[in-house]
Every structure is written in structure tokens, then in C-alpha cells.
CHARMM-style PDB file with segment names, atoms N, HN, CA, C and O in Angstrom:
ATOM      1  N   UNK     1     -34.001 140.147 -63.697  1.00  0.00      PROA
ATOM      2  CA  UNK     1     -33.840 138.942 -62.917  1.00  0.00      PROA
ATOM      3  C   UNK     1     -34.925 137.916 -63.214  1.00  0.00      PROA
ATOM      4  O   UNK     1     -34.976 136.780 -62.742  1.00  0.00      PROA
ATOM      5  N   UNK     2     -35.560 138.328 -63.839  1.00  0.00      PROA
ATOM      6  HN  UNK     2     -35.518 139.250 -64.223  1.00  0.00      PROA
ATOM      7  CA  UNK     2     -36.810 137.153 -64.210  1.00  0.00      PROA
ATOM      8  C   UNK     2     -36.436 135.862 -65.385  1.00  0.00      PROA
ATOM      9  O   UNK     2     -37.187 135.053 -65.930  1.00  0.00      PROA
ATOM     10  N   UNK     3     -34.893 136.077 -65.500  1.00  0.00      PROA
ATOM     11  HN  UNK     3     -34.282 136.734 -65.057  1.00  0.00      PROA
ATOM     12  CA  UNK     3     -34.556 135.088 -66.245  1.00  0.00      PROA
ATOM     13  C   UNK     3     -33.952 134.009 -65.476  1.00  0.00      PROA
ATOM     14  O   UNK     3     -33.549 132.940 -65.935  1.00  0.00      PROA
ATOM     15  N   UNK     4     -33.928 134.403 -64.223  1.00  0.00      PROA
ATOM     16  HN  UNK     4     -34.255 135.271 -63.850  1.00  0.00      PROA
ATOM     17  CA  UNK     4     -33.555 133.174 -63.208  1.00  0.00      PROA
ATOM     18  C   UNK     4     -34.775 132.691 -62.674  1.00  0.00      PROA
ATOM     19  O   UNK     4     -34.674 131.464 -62.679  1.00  0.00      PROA
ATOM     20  N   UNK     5     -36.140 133.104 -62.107  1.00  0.00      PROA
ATOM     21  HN  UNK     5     -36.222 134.101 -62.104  1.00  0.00      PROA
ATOM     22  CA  UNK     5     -37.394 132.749 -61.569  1.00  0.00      PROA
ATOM     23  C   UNK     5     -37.525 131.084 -61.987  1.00  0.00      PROA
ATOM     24  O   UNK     5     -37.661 130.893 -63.195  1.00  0.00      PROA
ATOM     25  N   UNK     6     -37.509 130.346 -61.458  1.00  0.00      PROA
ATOM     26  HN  UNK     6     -37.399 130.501 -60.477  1.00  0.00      PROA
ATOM     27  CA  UNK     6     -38.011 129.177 -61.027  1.00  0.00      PROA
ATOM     28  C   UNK     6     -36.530 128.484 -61.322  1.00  0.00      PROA
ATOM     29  O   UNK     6     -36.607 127.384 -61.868  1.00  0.00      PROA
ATOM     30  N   UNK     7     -35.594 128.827 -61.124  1.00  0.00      PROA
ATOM     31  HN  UNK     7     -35.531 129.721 -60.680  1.00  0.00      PROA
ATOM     32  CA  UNK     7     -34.467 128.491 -61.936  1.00  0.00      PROA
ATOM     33  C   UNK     7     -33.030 128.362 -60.867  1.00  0.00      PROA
ATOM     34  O   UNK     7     -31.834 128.175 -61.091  1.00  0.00      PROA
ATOM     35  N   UNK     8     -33.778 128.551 -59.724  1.00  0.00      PROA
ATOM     36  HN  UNK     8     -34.749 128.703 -59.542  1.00  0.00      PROA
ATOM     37  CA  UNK     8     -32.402 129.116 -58.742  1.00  0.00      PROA
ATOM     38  C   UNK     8     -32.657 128.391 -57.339  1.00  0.00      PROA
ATOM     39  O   UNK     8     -33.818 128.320 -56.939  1.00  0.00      PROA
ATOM     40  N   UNK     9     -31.634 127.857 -56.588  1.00  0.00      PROA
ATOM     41  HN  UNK     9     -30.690 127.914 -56.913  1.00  0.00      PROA
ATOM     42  CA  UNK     9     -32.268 127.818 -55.069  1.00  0.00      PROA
ATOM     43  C   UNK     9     -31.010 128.435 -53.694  1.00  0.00      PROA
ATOM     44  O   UNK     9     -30.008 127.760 -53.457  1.00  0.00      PROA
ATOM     45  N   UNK    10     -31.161 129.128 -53.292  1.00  0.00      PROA
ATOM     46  HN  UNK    10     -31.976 129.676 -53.484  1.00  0.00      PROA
ATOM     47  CA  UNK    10     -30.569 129.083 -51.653  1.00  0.00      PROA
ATOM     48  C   UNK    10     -30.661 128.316 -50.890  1.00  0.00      PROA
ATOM     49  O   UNK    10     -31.692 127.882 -50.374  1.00  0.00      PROA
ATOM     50  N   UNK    11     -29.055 127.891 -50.610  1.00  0.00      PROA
ATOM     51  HN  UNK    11     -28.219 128.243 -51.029  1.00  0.00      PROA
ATOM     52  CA  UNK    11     -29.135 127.206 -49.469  1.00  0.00      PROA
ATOM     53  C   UNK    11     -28.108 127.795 -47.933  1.00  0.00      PROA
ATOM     54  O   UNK    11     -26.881 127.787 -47.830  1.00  0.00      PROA
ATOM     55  N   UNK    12     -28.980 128.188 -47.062  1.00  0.00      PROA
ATOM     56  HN  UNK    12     -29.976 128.194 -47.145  1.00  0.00      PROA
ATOM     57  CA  UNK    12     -28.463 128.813 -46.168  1.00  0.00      PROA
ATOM     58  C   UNK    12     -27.793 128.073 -44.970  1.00  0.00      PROA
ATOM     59  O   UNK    12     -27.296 128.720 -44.048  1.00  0.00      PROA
ATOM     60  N   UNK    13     -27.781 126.489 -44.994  1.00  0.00      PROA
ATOM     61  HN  UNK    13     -28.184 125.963 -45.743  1.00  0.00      PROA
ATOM     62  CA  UNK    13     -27.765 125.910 -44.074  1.00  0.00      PROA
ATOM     63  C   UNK    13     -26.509 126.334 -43.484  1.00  0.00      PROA
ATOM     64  O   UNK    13     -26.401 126.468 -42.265  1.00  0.00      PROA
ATOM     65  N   UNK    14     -25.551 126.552 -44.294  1.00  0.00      PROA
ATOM     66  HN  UNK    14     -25.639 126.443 -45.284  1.00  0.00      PROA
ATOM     67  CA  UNK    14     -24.030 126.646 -43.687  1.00  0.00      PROA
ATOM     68  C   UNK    14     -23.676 128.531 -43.429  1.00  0.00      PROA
ATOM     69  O   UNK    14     -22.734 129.283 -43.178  1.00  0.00      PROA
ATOM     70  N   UNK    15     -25.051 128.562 -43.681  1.00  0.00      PROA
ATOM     71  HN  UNK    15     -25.816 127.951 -43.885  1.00  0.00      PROA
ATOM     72  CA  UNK    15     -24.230 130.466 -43.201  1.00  0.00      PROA
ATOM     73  C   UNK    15     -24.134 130.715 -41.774  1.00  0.00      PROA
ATOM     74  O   UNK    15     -23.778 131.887 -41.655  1.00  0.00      PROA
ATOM     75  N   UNK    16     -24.266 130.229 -40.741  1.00  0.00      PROA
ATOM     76  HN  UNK    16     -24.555 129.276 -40.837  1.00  0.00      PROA
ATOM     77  CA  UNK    16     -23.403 130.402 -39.514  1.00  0.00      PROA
ATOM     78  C   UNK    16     -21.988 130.003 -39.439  1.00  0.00      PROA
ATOM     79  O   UNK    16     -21.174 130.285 -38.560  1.00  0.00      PROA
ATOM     80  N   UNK    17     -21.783 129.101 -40.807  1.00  0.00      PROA
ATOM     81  HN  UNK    17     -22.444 128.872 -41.521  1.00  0.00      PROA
ATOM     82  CA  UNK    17     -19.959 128.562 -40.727  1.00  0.00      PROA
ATOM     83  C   UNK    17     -19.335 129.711 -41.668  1.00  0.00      PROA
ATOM     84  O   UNK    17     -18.117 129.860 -41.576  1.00  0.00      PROA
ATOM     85  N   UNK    18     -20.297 130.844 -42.890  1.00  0.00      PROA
ATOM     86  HN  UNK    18     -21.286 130.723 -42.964  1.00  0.00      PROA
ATOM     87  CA  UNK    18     -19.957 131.491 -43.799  1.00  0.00      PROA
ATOM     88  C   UNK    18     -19.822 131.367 -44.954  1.00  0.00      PROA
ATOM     89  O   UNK    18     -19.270 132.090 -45.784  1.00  0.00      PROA
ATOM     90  N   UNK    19     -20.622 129.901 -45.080  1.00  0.00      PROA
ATOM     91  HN  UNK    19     -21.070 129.314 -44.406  1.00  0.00      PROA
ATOM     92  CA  UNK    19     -20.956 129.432 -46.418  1.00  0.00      PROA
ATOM     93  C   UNK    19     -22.315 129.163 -47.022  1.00  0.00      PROA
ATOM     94  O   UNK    19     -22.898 128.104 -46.792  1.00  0.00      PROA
ATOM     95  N   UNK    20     -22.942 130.320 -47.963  1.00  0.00      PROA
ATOM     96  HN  UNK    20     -22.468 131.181 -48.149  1.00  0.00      PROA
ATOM     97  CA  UNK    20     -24.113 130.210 -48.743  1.00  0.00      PROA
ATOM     98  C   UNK    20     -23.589 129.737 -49.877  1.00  0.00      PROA
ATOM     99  O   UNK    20     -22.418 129.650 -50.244  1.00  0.00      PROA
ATOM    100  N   UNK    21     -24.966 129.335 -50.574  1.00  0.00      PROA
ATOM    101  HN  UNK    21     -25.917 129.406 -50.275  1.00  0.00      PROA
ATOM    102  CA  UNK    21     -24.913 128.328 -51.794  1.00  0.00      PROA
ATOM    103  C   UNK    21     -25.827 129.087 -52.886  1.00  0.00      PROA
ATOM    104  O   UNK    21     -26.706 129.765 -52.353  1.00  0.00      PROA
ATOM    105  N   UNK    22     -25.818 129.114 -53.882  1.00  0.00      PROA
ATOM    106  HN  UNK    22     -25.104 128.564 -54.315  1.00  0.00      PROA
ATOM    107  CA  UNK    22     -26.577 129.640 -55.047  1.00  0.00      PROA
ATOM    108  C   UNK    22     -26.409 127.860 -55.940  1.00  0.00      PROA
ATOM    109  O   UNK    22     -25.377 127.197 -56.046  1.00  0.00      PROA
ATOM    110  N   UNK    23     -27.651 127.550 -56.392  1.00  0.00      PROA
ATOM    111  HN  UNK    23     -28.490 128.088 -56.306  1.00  0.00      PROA
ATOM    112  CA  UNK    23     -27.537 126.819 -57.430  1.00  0.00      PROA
ATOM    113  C   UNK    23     -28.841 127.444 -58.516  1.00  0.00      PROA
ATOM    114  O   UNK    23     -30.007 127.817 -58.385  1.00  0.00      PROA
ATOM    115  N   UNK    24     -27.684 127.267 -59.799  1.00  0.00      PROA
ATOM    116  HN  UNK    24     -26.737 126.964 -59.905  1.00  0.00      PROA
ATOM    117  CA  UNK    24     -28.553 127.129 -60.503  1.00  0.00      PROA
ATOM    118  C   UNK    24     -28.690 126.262 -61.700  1.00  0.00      PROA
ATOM    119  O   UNK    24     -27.807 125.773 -62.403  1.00  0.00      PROA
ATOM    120  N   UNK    25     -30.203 126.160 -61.798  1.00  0.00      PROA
ATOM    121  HN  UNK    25     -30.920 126.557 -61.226  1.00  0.00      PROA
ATOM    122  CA  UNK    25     -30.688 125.069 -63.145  1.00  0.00      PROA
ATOM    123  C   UNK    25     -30.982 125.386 -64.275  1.00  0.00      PROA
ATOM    124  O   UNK    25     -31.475 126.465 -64.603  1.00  0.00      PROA
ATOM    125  N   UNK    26     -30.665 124.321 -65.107  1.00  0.00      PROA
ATOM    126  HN  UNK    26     -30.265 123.444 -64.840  1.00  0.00      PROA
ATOM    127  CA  UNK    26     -31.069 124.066 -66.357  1.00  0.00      PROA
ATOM    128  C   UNK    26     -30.126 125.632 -66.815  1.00  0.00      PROA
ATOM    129  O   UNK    26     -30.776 126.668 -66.957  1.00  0.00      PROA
ATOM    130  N   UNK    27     -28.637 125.644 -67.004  1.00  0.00      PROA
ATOM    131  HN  UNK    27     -28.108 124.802 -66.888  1.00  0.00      PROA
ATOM    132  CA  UNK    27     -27.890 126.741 -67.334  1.00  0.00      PROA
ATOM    133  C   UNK    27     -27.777 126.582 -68.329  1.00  0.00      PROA
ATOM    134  O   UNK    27     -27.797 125.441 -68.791  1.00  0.00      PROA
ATOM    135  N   UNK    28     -27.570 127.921 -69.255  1.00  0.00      PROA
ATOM    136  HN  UNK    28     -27.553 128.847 -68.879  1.00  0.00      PROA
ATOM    137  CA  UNK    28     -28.016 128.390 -70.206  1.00  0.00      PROA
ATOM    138  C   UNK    28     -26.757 129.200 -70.564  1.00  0.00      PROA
ATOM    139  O   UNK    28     -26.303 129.974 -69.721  1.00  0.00      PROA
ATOM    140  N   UNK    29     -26.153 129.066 -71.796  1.00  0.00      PROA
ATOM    141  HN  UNK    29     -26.522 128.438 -72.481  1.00  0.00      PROA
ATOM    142  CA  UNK    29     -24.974 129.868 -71.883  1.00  0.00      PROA
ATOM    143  C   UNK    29     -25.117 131.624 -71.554  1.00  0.00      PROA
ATOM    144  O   UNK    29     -24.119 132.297 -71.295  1.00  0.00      PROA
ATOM    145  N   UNK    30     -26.357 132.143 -71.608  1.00  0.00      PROA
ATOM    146  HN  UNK    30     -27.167 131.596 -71.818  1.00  0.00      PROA
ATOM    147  CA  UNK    30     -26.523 133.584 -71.318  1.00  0.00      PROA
ATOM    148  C   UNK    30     -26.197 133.873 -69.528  1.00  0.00      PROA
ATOM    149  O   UNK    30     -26.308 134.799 -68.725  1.00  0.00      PROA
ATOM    150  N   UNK    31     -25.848 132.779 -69.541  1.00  0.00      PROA
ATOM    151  HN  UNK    31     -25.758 132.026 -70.193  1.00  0.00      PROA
ATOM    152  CA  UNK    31     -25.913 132.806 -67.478  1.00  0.00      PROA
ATOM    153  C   UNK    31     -24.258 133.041 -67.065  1.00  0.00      PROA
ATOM    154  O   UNK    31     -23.862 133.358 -65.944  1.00  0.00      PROA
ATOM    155  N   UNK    32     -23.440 132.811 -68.224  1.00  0.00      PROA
ATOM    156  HN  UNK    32     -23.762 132.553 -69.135  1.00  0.00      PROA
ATOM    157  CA  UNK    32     -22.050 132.873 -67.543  1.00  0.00      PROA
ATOM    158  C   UNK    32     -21.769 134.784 -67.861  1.00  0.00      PROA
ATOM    159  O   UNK    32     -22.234 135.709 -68.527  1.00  0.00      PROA
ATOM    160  N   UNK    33     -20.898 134.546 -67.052  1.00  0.00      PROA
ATOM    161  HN  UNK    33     -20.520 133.794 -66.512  1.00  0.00      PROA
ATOM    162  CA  UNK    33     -20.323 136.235 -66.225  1.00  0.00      PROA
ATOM    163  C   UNK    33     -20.274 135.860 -65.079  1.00  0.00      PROA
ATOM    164  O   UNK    33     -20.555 134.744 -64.642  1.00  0.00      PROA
ATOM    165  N   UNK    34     -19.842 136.958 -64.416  1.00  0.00      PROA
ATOM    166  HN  UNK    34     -19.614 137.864 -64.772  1.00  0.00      PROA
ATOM    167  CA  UNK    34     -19.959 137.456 -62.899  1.00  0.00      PROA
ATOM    168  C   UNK    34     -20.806 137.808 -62.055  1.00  0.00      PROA
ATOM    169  O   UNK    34     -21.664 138.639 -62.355  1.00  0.00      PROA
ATOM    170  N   UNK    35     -20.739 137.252 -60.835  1.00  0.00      PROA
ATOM    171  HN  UNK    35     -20.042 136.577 -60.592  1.00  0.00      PROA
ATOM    172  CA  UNK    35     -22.039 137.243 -60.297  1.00  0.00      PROA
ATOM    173  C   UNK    35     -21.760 137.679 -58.963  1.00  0.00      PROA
ATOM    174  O   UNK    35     -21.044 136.799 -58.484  1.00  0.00      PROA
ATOM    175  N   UNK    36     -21.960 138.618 -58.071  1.00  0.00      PROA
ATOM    176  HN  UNK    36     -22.542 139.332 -58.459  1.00  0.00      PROA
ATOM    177  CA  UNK    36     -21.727 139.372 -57.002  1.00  0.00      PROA
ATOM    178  C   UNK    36     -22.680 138.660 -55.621  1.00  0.00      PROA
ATOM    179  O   UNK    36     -23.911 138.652 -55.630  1.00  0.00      PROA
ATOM    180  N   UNK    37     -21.952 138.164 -54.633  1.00  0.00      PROA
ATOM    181  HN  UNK    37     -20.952 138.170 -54.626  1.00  0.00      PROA
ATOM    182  CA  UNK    37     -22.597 137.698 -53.381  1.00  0.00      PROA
ATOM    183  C   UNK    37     -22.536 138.591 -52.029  1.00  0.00      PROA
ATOM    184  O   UNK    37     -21.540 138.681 -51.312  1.00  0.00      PROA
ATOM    185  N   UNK    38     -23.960 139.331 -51.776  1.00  0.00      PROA
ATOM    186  HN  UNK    38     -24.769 139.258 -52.358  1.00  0.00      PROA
ATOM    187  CA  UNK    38     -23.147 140.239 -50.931  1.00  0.00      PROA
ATOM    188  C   UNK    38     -24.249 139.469 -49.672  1.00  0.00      PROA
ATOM    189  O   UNK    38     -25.431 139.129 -49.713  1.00  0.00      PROA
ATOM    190  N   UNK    39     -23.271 139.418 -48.678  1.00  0.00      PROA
ATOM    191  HN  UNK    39     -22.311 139.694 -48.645  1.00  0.00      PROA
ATOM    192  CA  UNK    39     -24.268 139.003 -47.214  1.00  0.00      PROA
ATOM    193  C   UNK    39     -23.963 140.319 -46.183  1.00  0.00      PROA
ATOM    194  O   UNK    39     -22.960 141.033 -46.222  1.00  0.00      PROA
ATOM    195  N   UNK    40     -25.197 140.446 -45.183  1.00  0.00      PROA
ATOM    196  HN  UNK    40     -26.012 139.866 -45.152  1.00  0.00      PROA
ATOM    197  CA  UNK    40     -25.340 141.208 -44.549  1.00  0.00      PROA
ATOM    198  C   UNK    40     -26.025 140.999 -43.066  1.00  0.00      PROA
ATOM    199  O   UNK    40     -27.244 140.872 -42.951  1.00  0.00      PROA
ATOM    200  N   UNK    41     -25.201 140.978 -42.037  1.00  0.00      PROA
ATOM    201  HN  UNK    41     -24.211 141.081 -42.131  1.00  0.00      PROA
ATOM    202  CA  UNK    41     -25.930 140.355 -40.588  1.00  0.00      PROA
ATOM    203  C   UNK    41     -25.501 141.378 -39.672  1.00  0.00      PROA
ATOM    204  O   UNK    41     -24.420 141.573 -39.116  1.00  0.00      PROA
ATOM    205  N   UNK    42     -26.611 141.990 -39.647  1.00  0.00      PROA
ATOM    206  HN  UNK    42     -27.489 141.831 -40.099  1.00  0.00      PROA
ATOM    207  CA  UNK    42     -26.532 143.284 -38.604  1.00  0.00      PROA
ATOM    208  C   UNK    42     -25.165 144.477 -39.270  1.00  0.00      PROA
ATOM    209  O   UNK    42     -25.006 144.877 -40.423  1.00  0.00      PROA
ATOM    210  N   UNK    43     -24.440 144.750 -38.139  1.00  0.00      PROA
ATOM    211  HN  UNK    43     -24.570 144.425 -37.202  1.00  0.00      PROA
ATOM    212  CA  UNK    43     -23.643 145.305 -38.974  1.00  0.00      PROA
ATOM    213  C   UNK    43     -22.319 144.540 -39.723  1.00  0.00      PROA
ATOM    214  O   UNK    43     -21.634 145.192 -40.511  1.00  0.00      PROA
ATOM    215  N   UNK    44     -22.051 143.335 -39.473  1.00  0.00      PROA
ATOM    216  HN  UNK    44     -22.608 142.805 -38.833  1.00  0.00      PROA
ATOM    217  CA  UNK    44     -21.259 142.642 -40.632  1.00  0.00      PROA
ATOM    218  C   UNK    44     -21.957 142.648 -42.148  1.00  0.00      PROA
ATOM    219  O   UNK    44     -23.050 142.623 -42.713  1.00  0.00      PROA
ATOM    220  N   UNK    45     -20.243 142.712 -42.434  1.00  0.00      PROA
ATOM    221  HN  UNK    45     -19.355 142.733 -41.975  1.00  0.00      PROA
ATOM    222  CA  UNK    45     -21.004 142.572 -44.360  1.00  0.00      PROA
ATOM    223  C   UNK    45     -19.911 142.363 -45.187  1.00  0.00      PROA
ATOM    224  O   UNK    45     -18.815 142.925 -45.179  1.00  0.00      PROA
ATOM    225  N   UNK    46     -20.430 141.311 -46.043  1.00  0.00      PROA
ATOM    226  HN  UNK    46     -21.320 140.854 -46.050  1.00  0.00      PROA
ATOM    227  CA  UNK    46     -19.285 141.152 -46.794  1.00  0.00      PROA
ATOM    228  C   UNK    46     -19.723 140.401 -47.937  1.00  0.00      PROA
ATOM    229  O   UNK    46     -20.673 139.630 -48.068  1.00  0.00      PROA
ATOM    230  N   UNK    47     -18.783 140.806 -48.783  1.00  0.00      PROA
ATOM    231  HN  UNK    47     -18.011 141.432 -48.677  1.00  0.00      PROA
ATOM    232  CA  UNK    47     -19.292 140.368 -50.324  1.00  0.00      PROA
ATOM    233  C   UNK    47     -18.169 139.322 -51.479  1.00  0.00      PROA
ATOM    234  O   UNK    47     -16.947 139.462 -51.458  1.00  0.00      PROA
ATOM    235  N   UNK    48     -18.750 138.505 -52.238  1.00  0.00      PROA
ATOM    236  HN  UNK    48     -19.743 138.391 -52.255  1.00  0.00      PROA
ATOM    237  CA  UNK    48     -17.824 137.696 -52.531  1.00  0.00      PROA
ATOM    238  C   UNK    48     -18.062 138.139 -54.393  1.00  0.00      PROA
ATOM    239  O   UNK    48     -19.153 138.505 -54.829  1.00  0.00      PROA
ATOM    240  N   UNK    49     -16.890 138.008 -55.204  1.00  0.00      PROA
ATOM    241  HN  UNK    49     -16.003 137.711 -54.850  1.00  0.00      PROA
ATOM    242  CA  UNK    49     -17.365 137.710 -56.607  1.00  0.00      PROA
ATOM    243  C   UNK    49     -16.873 136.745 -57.160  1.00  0.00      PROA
ATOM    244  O   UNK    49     -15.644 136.676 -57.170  1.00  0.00      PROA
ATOM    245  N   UNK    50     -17.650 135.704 -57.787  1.00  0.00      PROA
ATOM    246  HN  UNK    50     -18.649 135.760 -57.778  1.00  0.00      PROA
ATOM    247  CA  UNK    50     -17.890 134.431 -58.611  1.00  0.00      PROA
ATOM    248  C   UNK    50     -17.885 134.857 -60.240  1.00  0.00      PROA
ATOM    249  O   UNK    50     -18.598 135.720 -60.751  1.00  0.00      PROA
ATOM    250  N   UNK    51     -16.830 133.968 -60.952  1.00  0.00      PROA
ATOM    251  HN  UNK    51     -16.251 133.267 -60.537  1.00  0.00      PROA
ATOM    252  CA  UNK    51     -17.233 133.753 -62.466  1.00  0.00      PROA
ATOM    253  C   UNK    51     -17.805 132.613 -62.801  1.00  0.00      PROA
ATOM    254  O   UNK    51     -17.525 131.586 -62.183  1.00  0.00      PROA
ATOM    255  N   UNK    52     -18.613 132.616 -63.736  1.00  0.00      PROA
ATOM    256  HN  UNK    52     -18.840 133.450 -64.239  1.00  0.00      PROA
ATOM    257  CA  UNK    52     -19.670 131.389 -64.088  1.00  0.00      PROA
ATOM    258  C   UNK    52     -18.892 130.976 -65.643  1.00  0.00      PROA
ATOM    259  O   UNK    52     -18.851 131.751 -66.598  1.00  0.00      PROA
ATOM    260  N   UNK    53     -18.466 129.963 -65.631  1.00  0.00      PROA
ATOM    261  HN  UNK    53     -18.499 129.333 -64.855  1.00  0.00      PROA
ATOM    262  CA  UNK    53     -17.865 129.643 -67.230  1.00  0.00      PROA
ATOM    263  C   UNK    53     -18.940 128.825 -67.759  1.00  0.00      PROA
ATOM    264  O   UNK    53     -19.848 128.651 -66.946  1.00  0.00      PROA
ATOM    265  N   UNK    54     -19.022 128.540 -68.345  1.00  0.00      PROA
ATOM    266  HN  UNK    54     -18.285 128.681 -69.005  1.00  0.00      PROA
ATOM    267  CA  UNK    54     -20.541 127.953 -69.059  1.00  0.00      PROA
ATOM    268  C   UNK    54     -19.881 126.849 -70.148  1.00  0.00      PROA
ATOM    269  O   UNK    54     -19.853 127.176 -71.335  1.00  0.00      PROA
ATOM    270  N   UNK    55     -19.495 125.895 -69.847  1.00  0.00      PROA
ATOM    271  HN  UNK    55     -19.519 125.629 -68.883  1.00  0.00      PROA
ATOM    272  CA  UNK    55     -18.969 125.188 -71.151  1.00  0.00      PROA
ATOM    273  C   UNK    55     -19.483 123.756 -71.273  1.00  0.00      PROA
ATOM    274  O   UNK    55     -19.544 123.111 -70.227  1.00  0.00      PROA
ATOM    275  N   UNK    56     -20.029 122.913 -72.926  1.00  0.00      PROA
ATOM    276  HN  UNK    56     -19.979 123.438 -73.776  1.00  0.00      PROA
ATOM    277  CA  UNK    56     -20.453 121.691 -72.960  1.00  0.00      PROA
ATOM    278  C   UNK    56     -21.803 121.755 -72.608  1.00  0.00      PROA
ATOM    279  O   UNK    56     -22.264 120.814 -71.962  1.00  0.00      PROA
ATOM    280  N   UNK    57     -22.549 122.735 -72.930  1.00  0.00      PROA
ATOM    281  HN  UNK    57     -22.174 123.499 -73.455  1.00  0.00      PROA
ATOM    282  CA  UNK    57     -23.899 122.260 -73.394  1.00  0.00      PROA
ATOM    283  C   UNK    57     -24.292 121.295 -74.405  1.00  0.00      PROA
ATOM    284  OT1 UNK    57     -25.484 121.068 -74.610  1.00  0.00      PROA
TER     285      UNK     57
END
């Protein structure tokens, strides 16, 4: 994971509506795949999966 470090931000503002945010910068074609979102609040939990297409660098 140290290929994301300074490279990423959370934004949690909307996770009481059930919407978190991942951004990330300065993407890099090694960054596309799948990327697993799992949230966890007490005993709720639930997990989402995202594909990252990477195109037009």
C-alpha cells in the first residue's frame, strides 16, 4: 500500500447518508483493477466492489 501514501484522500462527510469517497491522485496506469470498500459500524457491515479503468494518460 505504500504506492498510494500521499496519493489518496477520504471523504467521510456523507457516510451517515452511506456514501464514502476514495479519491485518488496523480493516477497511474498500475492503479486500475479492483478495489474492495468494506465499511463497518458496530455490528453493520457492508462492502462494495469498484473497477478502476485507467484510460488517456
Amino acid at each position: 500500500m505504500l504506492e498510494y501514501v500521499g496519493r489518496t484522500e477520504l471523504w467521510k462527510d456523507g457516510l451517515a447518508k452511506g456514501s464514502v469517497n476514495l479519491k485518488i491522485f496523480d493516477v497511474q496506469l498500475s492503479d486500475r483493477g479492483n478495489y474492495t470498500c468494506f465499511v463497518v459500524n458496530g455490528s453493520d457491515y457492508d462492502e462494495a466492489v469498484v473497477e478502476l479503468k485507467v484510460t488517456g494518460l
